[in-house]
C-alpha positions in Angstrom: 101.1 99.3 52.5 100.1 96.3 50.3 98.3 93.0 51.2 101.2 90.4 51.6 103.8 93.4 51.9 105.4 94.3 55.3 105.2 97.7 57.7 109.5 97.1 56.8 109.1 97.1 53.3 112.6 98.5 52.5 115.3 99.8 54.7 114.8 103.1 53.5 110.9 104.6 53.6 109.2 105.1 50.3 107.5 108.6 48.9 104.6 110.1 51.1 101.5 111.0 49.0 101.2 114.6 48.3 98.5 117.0 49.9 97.1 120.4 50.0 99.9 123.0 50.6 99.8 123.2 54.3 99.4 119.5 55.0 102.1 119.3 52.6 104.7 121.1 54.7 103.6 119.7 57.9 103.8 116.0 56.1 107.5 116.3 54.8 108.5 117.7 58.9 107.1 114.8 60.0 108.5 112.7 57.2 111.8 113.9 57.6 111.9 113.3 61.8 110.6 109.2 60.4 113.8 109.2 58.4 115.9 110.4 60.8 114.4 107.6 63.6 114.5 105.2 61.2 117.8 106.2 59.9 119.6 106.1 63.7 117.6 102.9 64.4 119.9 100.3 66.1 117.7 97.4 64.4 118.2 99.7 61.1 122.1 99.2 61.5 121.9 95.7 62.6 120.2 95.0 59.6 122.0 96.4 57.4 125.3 94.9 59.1 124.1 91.4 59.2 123.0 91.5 55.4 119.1 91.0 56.3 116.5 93.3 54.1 114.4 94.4 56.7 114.8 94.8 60.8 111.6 92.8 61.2 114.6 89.9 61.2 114.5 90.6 64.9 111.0 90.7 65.4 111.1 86.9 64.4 113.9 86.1 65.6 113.3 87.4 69.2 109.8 85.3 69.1 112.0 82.3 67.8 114.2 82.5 70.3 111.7 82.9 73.1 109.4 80.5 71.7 111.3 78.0 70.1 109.7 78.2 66.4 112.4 77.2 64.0 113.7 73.4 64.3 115.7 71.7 61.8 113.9 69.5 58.9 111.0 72.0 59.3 108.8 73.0 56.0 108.1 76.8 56.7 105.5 78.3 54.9 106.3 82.7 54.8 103.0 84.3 53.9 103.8 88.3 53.1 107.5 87.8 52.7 108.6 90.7 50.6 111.2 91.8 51.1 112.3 88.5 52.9 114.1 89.3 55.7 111.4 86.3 57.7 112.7 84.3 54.8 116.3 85.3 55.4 116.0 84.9 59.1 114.5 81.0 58.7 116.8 80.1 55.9 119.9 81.0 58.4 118.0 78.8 61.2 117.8 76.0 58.8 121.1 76.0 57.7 123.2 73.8 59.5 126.3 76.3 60.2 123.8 79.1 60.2 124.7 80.4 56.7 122.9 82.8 53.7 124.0 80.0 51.1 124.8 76.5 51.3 123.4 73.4 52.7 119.5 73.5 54.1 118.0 71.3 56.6 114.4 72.1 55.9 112.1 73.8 53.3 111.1 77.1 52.8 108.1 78.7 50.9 107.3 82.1 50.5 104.9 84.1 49.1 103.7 87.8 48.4 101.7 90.2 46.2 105.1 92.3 45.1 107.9 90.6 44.4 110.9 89.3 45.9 114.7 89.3 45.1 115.3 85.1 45.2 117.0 83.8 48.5 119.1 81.0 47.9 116.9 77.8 49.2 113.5 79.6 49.3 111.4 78.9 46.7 108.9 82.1 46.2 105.4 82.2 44.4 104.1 86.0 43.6 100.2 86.7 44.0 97.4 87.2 46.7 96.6 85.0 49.2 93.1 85.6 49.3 92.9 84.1 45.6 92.1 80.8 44.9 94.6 80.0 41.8 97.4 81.2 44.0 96.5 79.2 47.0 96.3 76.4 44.7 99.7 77.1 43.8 100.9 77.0 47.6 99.6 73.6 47.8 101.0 72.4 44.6 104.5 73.6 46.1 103.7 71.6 49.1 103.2 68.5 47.4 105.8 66.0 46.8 106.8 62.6 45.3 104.9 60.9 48.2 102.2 63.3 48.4 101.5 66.4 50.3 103.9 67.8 52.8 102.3 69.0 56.1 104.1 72.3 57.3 105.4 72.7 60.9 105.6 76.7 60.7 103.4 79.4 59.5 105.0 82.7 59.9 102.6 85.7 58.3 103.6 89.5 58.2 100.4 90.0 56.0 99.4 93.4 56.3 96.2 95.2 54.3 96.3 98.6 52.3 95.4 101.1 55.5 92.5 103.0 54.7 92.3 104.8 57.6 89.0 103.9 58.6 89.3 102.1 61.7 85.4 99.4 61.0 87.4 99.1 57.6 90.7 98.3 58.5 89.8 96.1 61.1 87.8 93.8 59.1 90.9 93.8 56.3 93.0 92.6 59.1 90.6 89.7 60.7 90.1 88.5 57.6 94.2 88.2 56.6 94.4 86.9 59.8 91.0 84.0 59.5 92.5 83.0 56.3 95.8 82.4 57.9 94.2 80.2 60.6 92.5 78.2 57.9 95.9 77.2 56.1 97.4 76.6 59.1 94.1 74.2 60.3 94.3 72.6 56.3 97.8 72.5 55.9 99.9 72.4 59.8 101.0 69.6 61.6 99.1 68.7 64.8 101.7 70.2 66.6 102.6 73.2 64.3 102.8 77.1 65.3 101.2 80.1 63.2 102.4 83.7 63.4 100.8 86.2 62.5 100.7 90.4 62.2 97.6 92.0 64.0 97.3 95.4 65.6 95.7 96.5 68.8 92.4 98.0 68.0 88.7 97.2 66.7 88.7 93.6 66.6 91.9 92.5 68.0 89.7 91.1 71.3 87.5 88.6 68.5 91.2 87.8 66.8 92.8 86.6 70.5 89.5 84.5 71.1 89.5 83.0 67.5 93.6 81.8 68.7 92.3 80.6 71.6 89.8 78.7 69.5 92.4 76.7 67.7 95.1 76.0 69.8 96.6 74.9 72.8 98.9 77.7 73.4 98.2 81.5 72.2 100.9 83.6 73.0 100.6 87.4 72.9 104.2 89.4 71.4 105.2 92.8 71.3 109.3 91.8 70.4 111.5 94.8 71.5 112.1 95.3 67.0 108.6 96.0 66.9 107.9 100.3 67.1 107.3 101.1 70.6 104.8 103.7 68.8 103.3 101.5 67.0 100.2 99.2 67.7 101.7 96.2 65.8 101.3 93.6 67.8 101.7 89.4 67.2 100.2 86.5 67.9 101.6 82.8 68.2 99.6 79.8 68.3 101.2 76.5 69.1 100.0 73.0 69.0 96.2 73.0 66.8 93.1 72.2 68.8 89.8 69.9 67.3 92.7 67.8 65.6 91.2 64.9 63.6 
């Protein structure tokens, strides 16, 4: 899994690593009962049926519709979009008959290490968020005629390389998440929300207490799209404290 990329990369898995003969085996058994989850998936289908790349769609959307993130004539900043189905799902919200193509009440801007097939409406910059040229780039697509442009949404799917090391992983994953926090404290309205991608685990407590630290509201979501296996996990923060 690649910084910026998603746990949903494609609708279809990609090719396991191989290892020693009987690791192998037992591998490719447990590879093949993953494919056939994922395969008979109702999210899977529902993806697939209403033309979104990924079934993390629902993830967002469910939070959206609980939470009430997406509002018309927002800017929406997509950090780890590939393969854009958070991008699809917004770009839908924004439209005003709820459309893939057409008219768009709002702006969207995405961005990721791999790259993306284009979205009609979504403008996409390719490179890693924890560089400084790129982020540079971010802001110079967030600047307009009349100067910068303050976003109202950050939603972030960011997920590190897994190393398997749970002191290392960890500190990959706080530290996707702290940088999220800044741009959203640099670039968010006052009353702006931040989404982000964290897992239960070594550090998760410090994460929760760093939300609480910077805004009003910190909501805790596990959306019903989200693995019930899994220890994905997301955060929502609404409304930016220490404002000045």
């Amino acid at each position: 899994m690649k910084v910026n990329a998603k746990s949903d990369h494609k609708l279809l898995p990609k090719s396991t690593t191989k290892v020693a003969a009987k690791g192998d085996a037992k591998g490719k058994k447990v590879n093949k009962a993953w494919l056939h989850d994922h395969i008979n998936d109702p999210y899977v289908k529902q993806a697939r049926k209403e033309g979104y790349r990924a079934r993390a769609a629902f993830k967002l959307k469910e939070m959206d519709e609980t939470l009430g993130l997406v509002k018309p004539g927002d800017c929406v900043v997509d950090l780890g979009s590939t393969p854009g189905a958070w991008s699809q799902y917004v770009r839908r919200k924004l439209s005003p008959t709820g459309a893939a193509a057409g008219a768009l009440n709002g702006r969207i801007i995405a961005l990721d290490l791999l790259p993306m097939e284009p979205i009609e409406g979504v403008s996409f910059i390719q490179g890693d968020f924890r560089e400084p040229d790129v982020l540079e780039k971010l802001e110079q697509a967030l600047r307009s005629e009349q100067g910068a442009v303050k976003v109202d949404l950050v939603i972030s799917d960011m997920a590190p390389n897994l190393s398997g090391i749970e002191s290392v992983d960890a500190a990959r994953i706080a530290h996707l998440v702290e940088l999220a926090v800044e741009f959203a404290q640099s670039r968010m309205k006052p009353d702006g929300s931040l989404v982000v991608k964290l897992f239960h685990g070594s550090g998760y407590d410090d994460l929760v207490k760093l939300f609480q630290a910077s805004f009003k509201v910190v909501k805790r979501m596990k959306p019903k799209a989200s693995r019930s296996n899994s220890s994905e996990t997301f955060l929502v923060g609404k409304s930016l404290k220490n404002v000045t």
